[in-house]
Structures are given as C-alpha cells and as structure tokens.
C-alpha positions in Angstrom: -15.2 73.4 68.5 -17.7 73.0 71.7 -19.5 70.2 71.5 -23.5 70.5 71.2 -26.1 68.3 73.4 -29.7 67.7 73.7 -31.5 65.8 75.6 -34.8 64.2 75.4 -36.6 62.2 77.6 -38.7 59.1 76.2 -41.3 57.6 77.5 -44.5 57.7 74.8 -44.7 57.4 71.3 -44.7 61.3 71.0 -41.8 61.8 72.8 -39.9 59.3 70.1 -41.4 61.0 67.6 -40.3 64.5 68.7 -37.2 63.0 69.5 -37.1 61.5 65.8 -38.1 64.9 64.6 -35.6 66.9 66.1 -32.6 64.2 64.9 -34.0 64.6 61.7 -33.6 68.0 61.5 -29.8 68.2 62.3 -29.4 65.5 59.6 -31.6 67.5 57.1 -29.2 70.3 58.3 -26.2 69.0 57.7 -27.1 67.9 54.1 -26.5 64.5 54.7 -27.5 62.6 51.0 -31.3 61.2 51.4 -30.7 57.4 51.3 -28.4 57.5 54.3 -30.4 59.9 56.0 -33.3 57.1 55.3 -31.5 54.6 56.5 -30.3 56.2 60.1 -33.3 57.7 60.6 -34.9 53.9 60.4 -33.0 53.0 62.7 -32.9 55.2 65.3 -37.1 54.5 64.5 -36.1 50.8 65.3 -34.1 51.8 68.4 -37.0 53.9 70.0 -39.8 51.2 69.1 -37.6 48.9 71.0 -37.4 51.6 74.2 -40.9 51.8 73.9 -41.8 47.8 73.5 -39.5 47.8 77.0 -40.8 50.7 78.7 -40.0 52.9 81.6 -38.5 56.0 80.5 -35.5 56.5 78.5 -33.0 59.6 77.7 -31.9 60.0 74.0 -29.2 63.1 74.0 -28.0 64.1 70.2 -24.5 65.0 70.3 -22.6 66.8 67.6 -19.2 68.8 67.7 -16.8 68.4 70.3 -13.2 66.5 70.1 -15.4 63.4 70.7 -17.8 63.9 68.1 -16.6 66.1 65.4 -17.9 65.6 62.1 -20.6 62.9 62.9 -24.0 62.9 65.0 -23.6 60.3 67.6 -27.4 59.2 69.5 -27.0 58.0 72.6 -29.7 56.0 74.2 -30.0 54.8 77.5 -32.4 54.0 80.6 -32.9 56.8 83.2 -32.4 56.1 86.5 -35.1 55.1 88.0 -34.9 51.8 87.3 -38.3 51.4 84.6 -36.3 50.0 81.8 -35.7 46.0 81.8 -32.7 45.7 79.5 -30.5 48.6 77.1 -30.1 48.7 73.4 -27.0 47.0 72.8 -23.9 49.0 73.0 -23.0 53.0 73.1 -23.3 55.0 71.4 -26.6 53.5 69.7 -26.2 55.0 66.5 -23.4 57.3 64.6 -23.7 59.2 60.8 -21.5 61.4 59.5 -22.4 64.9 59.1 -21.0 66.9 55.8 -22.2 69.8 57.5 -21.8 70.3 61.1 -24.3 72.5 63.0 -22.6 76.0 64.4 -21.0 75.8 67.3 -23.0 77.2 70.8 -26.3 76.4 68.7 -28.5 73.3 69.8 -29.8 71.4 66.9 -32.7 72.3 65.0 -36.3 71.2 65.4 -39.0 70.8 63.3 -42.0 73.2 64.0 -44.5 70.2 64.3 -44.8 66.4 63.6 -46.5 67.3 60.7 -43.4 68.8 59.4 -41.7 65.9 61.0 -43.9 63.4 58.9 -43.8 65.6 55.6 -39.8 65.6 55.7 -39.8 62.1 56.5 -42.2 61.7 53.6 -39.5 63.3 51.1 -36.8 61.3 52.6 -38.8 58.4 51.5 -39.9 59.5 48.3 -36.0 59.9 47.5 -35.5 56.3 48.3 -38.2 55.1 46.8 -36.7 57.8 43.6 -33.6 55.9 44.0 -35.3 52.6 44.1 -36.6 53.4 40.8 -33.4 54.6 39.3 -32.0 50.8 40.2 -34.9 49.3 39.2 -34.1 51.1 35.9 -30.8 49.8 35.8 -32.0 46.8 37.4 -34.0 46.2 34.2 -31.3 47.5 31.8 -29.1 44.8 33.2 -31.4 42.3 32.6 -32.0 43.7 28.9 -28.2 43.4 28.8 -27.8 40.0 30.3 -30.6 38.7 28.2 -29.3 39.6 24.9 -25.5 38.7 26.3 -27.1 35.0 27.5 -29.1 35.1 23.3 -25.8 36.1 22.1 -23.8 33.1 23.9 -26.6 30.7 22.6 -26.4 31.7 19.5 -22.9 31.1 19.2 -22.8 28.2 21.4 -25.8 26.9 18.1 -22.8 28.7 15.7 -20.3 26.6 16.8 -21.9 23.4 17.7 -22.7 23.9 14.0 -19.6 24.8 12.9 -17.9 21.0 15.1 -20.6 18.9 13.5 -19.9 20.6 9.9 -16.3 19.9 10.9 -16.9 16.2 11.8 -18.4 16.0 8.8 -16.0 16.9 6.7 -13.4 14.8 8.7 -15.8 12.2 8.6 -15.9 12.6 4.5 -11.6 13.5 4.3 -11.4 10.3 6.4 -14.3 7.8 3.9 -12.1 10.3 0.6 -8.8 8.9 2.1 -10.0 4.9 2.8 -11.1 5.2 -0.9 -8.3 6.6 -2.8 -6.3 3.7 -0.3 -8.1 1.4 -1.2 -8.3 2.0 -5.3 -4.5 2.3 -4.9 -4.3 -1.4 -3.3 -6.6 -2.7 -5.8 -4.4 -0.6 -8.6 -1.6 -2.0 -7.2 -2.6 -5.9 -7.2 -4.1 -5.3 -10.8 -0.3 -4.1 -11.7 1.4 -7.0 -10.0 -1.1 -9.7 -10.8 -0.8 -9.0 -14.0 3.2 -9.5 -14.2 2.8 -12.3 -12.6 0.7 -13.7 -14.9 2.1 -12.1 -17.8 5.6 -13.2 -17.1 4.7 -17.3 -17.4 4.4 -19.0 -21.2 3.2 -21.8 -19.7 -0.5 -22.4 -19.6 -0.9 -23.9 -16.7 1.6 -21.8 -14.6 -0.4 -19.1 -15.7 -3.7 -20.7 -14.3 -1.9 -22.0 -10.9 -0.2 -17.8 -10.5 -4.1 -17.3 -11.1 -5.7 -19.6 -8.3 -2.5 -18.2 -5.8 -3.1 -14.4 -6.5 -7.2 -14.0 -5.9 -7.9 -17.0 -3.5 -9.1 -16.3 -0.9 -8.9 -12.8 -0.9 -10.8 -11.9 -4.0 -12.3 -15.6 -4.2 -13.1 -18.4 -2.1 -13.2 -20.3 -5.4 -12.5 -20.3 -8.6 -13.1 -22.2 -11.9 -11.7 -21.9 -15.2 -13.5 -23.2 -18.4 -11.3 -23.5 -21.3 -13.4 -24.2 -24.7 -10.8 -26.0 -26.5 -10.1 -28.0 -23.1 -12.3 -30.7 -21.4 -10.5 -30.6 -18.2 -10.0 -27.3 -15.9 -7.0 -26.8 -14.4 -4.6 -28.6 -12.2 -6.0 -27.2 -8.8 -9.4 -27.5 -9.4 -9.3 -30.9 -11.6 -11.9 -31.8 -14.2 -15.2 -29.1 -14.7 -18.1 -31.2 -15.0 -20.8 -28.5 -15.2 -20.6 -25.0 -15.6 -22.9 -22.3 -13.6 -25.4 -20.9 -15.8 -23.8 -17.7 -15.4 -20.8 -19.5 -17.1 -22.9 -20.1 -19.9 -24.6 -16.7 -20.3 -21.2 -15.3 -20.0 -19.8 -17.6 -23.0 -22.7 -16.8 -24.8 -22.9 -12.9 -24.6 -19.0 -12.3 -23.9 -20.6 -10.1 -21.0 -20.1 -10.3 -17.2 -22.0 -11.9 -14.9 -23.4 -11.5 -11.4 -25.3 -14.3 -10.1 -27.1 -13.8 -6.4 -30.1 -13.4 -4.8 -30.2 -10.1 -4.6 -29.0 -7.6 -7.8 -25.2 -6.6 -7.6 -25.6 -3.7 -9.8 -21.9 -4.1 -11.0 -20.5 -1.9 -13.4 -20.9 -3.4 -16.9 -22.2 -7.0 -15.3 -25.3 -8.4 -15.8 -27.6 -10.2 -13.0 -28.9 -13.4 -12.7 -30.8 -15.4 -10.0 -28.4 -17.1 -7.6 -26.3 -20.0 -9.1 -26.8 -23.8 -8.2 -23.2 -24.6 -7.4 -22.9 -21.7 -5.0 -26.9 -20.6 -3.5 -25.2 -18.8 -0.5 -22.5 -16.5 -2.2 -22.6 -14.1 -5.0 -21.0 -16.0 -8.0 -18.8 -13.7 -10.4 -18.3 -15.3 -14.2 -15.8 -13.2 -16.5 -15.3 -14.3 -20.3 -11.6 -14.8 -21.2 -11.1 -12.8 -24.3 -8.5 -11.6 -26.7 -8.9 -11.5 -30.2 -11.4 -14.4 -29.8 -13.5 -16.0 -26.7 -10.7 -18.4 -24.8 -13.0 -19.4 -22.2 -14.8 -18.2 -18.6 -13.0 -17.6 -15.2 -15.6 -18.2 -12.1 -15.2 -16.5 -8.9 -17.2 -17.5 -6.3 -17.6 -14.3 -3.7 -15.1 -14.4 0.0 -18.2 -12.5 1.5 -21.4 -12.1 0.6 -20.9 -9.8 -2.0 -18.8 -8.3 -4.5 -18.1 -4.5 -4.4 -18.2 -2.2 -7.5 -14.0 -0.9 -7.2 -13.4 -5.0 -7.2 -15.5 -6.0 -9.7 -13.7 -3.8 -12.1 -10.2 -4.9 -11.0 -11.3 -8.6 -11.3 -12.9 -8.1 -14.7 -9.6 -6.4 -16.2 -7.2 -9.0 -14.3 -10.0 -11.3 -16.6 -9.2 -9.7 -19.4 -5.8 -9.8 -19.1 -5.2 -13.1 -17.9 -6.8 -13.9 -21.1 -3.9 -12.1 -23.1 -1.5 -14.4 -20.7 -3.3 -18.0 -21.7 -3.6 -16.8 -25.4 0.2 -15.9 -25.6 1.1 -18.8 -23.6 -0.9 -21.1 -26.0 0.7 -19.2 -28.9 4.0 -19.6 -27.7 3.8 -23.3 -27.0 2.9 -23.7 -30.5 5.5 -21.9 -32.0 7.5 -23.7 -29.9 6.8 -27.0 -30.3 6.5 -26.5 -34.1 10.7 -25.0 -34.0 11.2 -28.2 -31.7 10.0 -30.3 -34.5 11.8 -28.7 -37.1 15.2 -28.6 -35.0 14.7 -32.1 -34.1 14.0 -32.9 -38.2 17.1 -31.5 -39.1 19.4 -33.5 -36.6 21.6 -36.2 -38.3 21.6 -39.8 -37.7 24.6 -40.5 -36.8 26.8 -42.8 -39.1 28.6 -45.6 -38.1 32.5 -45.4 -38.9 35.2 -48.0 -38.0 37.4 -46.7 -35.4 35.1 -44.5 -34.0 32.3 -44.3 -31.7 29.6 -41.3 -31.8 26.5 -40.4 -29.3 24.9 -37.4 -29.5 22.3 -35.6 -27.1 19.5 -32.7 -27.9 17.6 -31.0 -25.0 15.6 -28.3 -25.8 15.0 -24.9 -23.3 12.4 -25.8 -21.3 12.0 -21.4 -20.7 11.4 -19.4 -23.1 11.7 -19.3 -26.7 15.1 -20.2 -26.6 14.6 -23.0 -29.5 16.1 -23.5 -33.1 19.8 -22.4 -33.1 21.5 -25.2 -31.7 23.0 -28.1 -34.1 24.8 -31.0 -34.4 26.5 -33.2 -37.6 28.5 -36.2 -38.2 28.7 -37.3 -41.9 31.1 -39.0 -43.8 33.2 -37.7 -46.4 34.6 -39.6 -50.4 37.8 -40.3 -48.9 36.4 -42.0 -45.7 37.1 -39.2 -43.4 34.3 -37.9 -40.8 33.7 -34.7 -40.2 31.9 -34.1 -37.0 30.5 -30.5 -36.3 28.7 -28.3 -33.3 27.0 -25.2 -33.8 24.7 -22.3 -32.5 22.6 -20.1 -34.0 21.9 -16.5 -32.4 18.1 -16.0 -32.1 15.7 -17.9 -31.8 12.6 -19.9 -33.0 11.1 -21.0 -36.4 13.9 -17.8 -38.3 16.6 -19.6 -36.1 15.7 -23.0 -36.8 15.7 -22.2 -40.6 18.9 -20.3 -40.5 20.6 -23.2 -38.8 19.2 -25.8 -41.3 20.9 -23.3 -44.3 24.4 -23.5 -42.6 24.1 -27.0 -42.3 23.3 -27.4 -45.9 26.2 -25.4 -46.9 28.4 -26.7 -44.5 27.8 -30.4 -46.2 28.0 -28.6 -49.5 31.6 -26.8 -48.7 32.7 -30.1 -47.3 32.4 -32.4 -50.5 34.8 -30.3 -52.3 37.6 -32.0 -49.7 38.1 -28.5 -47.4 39.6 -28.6 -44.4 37.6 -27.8 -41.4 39.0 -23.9 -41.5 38.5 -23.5 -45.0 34.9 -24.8 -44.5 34.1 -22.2 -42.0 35.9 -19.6 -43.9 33.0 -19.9 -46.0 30.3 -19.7 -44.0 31.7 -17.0 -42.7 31.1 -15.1 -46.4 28.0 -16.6 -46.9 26.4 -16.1 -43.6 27.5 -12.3 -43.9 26.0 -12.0 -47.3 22.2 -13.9 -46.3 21.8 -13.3 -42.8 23.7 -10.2 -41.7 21.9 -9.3 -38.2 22.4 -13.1 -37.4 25.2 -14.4 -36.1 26.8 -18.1 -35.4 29.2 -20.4 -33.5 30.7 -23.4 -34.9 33.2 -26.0 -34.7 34.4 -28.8 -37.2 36.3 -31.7 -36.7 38.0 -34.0 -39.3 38.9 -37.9 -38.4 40.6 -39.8 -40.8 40.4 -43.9 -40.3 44.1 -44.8 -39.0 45.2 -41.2 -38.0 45.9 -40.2 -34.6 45.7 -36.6 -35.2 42.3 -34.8 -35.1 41.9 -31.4 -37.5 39.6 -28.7 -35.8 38.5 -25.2 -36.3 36.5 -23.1 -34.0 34.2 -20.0 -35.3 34.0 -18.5 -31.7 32.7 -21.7 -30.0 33.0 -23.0 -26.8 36.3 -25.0 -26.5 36.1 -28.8 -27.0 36.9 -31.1 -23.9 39.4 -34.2 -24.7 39.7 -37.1 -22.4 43.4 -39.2 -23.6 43.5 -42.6 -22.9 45.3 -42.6 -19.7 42.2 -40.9 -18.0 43.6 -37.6 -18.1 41.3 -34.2 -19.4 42.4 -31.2 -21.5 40.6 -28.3 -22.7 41.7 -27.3 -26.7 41.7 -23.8 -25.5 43.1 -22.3 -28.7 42.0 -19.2 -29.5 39.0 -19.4 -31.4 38.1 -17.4 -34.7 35.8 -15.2 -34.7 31.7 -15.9 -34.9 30.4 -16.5 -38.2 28.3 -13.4 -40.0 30.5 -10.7 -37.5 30.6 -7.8 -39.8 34.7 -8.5 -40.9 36.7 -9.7 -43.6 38.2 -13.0 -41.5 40.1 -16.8 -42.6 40.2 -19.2 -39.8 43.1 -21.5 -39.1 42.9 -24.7 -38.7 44.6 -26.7 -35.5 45.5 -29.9 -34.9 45.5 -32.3 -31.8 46.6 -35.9 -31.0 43.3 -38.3 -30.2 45.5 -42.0 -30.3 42.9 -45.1 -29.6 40.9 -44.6 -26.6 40.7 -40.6 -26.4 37.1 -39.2 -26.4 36.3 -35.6 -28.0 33.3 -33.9 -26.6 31.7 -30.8 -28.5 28.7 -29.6 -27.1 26.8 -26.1 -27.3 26.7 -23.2 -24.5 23.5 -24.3 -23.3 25.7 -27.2 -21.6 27.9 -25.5 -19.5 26.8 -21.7 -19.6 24.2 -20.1 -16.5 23.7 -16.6 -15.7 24.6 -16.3 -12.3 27.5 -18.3 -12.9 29.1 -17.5 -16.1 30.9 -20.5 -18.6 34.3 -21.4 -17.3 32.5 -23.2 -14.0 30.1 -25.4 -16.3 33.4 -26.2 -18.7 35.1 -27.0 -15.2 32.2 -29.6 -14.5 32.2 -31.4 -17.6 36.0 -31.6 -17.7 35.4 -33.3 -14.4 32.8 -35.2 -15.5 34.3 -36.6 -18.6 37.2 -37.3 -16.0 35.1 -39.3 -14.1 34.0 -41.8 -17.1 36.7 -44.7 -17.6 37.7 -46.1 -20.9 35.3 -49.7 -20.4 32.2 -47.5 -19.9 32.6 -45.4 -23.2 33.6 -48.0 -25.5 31.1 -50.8 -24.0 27.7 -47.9 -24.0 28.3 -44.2 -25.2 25.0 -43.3 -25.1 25.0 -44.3 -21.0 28.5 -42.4 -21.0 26.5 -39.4 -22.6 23.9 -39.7 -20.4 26.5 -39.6 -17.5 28.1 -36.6 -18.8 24.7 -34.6 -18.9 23.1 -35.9 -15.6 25.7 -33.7 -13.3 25.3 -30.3 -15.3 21.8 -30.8 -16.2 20.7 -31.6 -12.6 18.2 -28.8 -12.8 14.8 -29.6 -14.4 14.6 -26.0 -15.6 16.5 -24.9 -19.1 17.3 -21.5 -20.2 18.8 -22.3 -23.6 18.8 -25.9 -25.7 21.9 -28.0 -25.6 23.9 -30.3 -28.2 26.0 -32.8 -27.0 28.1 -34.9 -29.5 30.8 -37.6 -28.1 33.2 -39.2 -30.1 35.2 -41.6 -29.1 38.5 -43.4 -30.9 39.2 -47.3 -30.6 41.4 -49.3 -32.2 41.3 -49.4 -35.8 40.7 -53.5 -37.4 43.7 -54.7 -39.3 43.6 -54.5 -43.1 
C-alpha cells in the first residue's frame, strides 16, 4: 500500500476550516464510529485555533496508508519555513485515529464540496454525541432509579434489623429479668425448706425462737420481736417486750398480716397501716403465729426500705410454720414434763437394810421424748431379804411410763410369793407378752440375804451389772443374759449367782448410762468399770450418794441426754453381831 498525502497550508480561519473539512471527510470515509470522529475532529479544531492564536503560516499534511501509517490517519502540523510561527504544537505527529476503512490506495482524500457541507456533517457528528449523550443520560438516570431504590432497600433493612437487635435485646433483656426471678424464688424456696427444718427439728421453745432470730436476721430482718400471749417476756435475744407495734395488735386482733410504712406495701394478703412508732424509718412486717389457735405475733422490722411481694410470702409461711414449731415444742414439753412426773412418782424410796448400803440416781433425756421407760426398785422381802431391781421400758412417754409402773407392780406382786429373781422374771416375761405385746423390756433382779455373801441375779437382756470386790478390783457379770421380756417366745431364765463378801459394791444402772450412738455400749461399760475402780472402800461406806455422784459425773460430762438413766448402787458392810 502507497501511502496518500495532502497538504494544506494554514494561515486564516478558512484555510483551518477547509483543512478541517477535508480531514473530516476521510474520517466520514472511513466509517470511523461518530463519538470518536467527534472527539478527533475537536481536536484537531483545538490544534488549528492554537496555529491561528500563534500565527504565521502553518502546513497540516493528512497522511493515510503507507508502512508508516497503515490503518490510521496521522495529522501532522508544523510551521513553514519562513519563520512566522513563534512556537509548534507539542510533539509529531499532532494527532492519530484509527481508520476501519482506509481510503484506496493512489486516491487523495476526499473533500467536502463546501463549508456548508463541512458545517452540516459536523452538525450530525454532533447531534450523534449529543444522541449518545442522551442515551447515558438515560442510563445515567436509570442508575440513579437503581441506586435509589438499592440505597431505600438498604435502609429499610438497616430499620429491619435495627428492629430485629432491639426486639432481640428485649427479649434477652426479659430471658435475663425471667431467669433472676425463677433464681431468686428458688433461693427463697430453698431458705423456706431449710428454715423450716431447722426450726422444725428443735422441741425446745426457746431454741426454736433463737434458730428464728439466727435464720432471718439481718437478711430478711434487721429486727425482730416475738409476742407470745401466754408469755410476759419475749425471748432470750431480744429480752422482755414492753409494748407492741400497733401493727402487732391489729395483727392479734384480725389474725391477718400486716404492713406498716409510710407509703402502701401492697403485699399479697397483708394489710397496711401508717408507719409504726418503734420503727418510723423502715417498713415494719407483723405475722400472727397460728396453728389450731393464735400462739402469738412475730415482728420483722424491714433490712431496706421495703419488703418485696416473693419475700413477703416466704416470711409469712416461715410465720406460719414456725408457729407449728412453738405449738409442738410447747406440746411436747408438756407431755414431757407430765411422764417426768409420773416416772419420778413411781420411783421407790429406798429402804434401809443392815448390811447394806443403797443410793440410787434418775436423770431424765434432756432430747427428745425419750422419758418413762427407765426404772429402779429396792424393797424388802418376809424373810428379810432385799431384792434390788433395774429396768427399761421400750418406748417412750406417758404409754411407757404406765407400762413400766405395771411391771413394777407385778414384779413386787411375783416377789411376795418368795421367787427367785429368775422365776420372777419368768413371769413377766408371760405377762408382758399377754398385755403389751408390741412392747418390750429389760430387767435385772437381785436378791441379798442379811449374812450371805452370795448375791442371786437374773438378767432379762439387760446391760451387765459392774461389781467392785473389796480389794479394789472390778468385774463385769458378763453371763449371758436372757432374753428381753415381751419377745414373741416361749423362754425360763436362769438364775446366777456371784460372791459380794463385806465391802463389794454392785452397780445396776440402765443403757442411758453407758450407751451413745457414735460410740456404741461396751466403751461407756469400760468407763464406769473404771470409774467404780476409781472409788475406794472409805468413800462408799462413809457417803454413797457422793460415791454415786462420782460414778455419774465422768460418763455424764455432757449436758445433753439422749435417753434417761437409772443408777442404783449397793454396797455390802459388815453385818452387826446377833
């Protein structure tokens, strides 16, 4: 391919805008797309202003085809010669476009006819931008359509979810209050459940009332009063009550809770009142005491400064049933003192016999009902003989009491007809079996006869006695025992004898003596043997009681008892000459 040249000289405005005309004809030629043929033909229209703004005269030559320029147009702008022009357009060529469609080979450009033409093509070139400009603007405006819905779509879900977190938060918010609830009825469920063992588990009175004061001050309570009706005086902790809150008295009066404070509690079945005198600052709480009857009024003066509804219910019931503690308490210590009396009725005085020397000791249980089965005798029989005897009812209170006081009725009874001590327990054996046949006894007898060294005994499954001889030394009559009186069996007990010269002791004492539960028996028989050891002959025949006294203190060393105890010490001196 040859390459094709032409050449224009420029030095007016119509020669640039020939020179325009005729590149804008090759470009038009060679089908090149209307935006780029805009935008070369503005600026070769830039180039040539500038030529002209410089002046002189200037040569444009349009050169297609050729190894140099095939496939493109390539302007070339430069000064002529004589030396007009001040300074060149930067660079050579001044401008290059592609051309889709080369011009033929041999054959200079084309020109338009006229600058009309020139102006009318250049007029369609624009109006194909401007076409194009509108098309963008189009999508221009769709984007924006787009982008605006995308950017009401985002806030909408951006409102959506910032929704959705604070519904979220708010149900954490309500699992979270849900869960410090159901914790906290749980604690207050729990402290009703131990509280009220605690207080359950005392038959005392007052150690019901001190468990009290320790369980709910100062958590529950900064203070607390109990007023007893049949009592003038509170409790040990908070001493005598002088006056009592009107609250108190309401209380007493309707058998109805109440809150007094300035402002209303609205407590779950509790009345208000105006604030209470003995306590102006802090709500004041008074609970009636009541089981089958009014015992009295418990009054709880507030930690804070207020009572909450999930307490007030747990305070009320822990009322409640702290007055089911004071009313059993109260109903046990009356039973219990009125077995104590009977038991203690029933004891023998002890007879005065020569040659022999008798204490005897009762303790009752200072737990429990653990009164009424435990009994001691000494009587004297026609022939001068003494029979002393031990025993221990099972069970226990006023049906124990009376049980023992039938065997030792028939006891004396069996003795008068001259029996020896098994015969007598034989018996009571048949008897007890016949009368009381879900209760069940221990027993032992013995038989001293004035002048007679040897001692007759029987044991119905009791513990074994304890001899001290008269040289200081301790034995245990360990003979197997018979069995307990009442057992469901046909049984005859045997009677054993053992040597008890002048100055020999016999001890026979109940389980409540030597018997614990974390211990078992043989340790406490093992302390009294030492015990007894311990005692010398002056001491027992000068004071037995003190001897008996001495014998207890070491195994009763513990304020606390679980069972009652019989102690009865016998003692042998010498017999007065005939």
């Amino acid at each position: 391919m040859t390459e094709n040249s032409d050449a224009w000289k420029i030095a007016s405005a119509a020669d640039a805008a020939r020179a325009r005309a005729a590149a804008a004809g090759i470009v038009v030629a060679a089908g090149i797309p209307a935006l780029d043929r805009a935008r070369f033909l503005s600026s070769l229209s830039a180039r040539l202003r500038h030529c002209l703004d410089q002046g002189g005269t200037w040569e444009l030559r349009l050169l297609t085809g050729g190894p140099e320029h095939e496939g493109r147009l390539d302007v070339r702008l430069r000064p002529c010669d004589d030396g007009t022009a001040q300074n060149e357009p930067a660079g050579e060529p001044v401008l290059s476009c592609p051309l889709p469609n080369p011009p033929a080979s041999g054959g200079r450009a084309g020109r338009p006819t006229s600058a009309s033409r020139a102006l009318l093509s250049a007029d369609e070139d624009t109006a194909a931008v401007l076409r194009l400009l509108d098309e963008q603007e189009r999508l221009v405006q769709l984007h924006r359509e787009e982008l605006h819905q995308t950017n009401q779509g985002v806030l909408a879900l951006h409102s959506d979810l910032e929704a959705a977190a604070l519904a979220q938060r708010e149900l954490l918010e309500a699992e979270r209050s849900a869960r410090a609830e159901v914790e906290r009825a749980r604690r207050l469920l729990n402290f009703l459940a131990d509280a009220s063992a605690a207080i359950t588990s005392s038959l005392s009175p007052t150690e019901v009332l001190r468990r009290l004061t320790d369980l709910l001050v100062p958590e529950y309570a900064a203070r607390l009063d109990v007023w007893l009706f049949d009592e003038e005086q509170g409790d040990e902790e908070t001493g005598p009550v002088q006056e009592h809150s009107r609250a108190a008295v309401v209380a007493a009066r309707t058998g109805r809770p109440q809150h007094a404070a300035a402002h209303p509690g609205n407590l779950p079945g509790t009345d208000d009142l105006p604030p209470a005198a003995m306590s102006p600052d802090r709500p004041l709480l008074a609970i009636p005491l009541i089981t089958h009857r009014l015992l009295g009024v418990l009054t709880l003066i507030a930690p804070g400064p207020r009572f909450d509804a999930d307490t007030c219910l747990m305070l009320v019931e822990l009322g409640r049933r702290a007055g089911v503690a004071l009313d059993n308490a109260r109903r046990y210590e009356q039973h219990r003192d009125t077995a104590e009396a009977l038991q203690r009725a029933q004891l023998t005085e002890l007879p005065d016999p020569d040659g022999l020397l008798l204490a005897a000791r009762y303790l009752p249980a200072t737990q429990g009902m653990n009164i009424g089965g435990d009994w001691y005798d000494a009587f004297l029989q026609p022939d001068g003989s003494l029979l002393a005897v031990i025993g221990d009812v099972t069970g226990h209170g006023m049906h124990a009491a009376v049980v023992m006081g039938q065997l030792r009725t028939a006891l004396r009874a069996y003795a008068v007809e001259d029996n020896s001590p098994a015969e007598i327990l034989t018996r009571l054996h048949r008897m007890l079996r016949h009368l009381q046949p879900q209760l069940y006894a221990t027993a032992m007898i013995a038989r001293f006869r004035p002048g007679d060294p040897e001692v007759v005994w029987a044991s119905a499954g009791h513990p074994p006695a304890v001899v001290r001889d008269a040289d200081g030394s301790v034995r245990i009559l360990d003979d197997a025992p018979g069995v307990m009186l009442g057992i469901p069996i046909a049984f005859t007990y045997a009677d054993h004898v053992t040597r008890l010269p002048a100055g020999s002791s016999l001890v026979l004492y109940t389980d409540g003596l030597v018997e614990r539960r974390a211990h078992g028996i043989d340790p406490g028989i093992e302390r009294l043997r030492q015990a007894l050891a311990g005692l010398s002959t002056p001491e027992l025949e000068q004071d037995l009681d003190a001897a008996a006294e001495a014998l207890l203190k070491p195994l009763m060393h513990d304020s606390e008892r679980d069972d009652d105890v019989c102690l009865l010490l016998c003692h042998t001196v010498t017999y007065p000459a005939p």
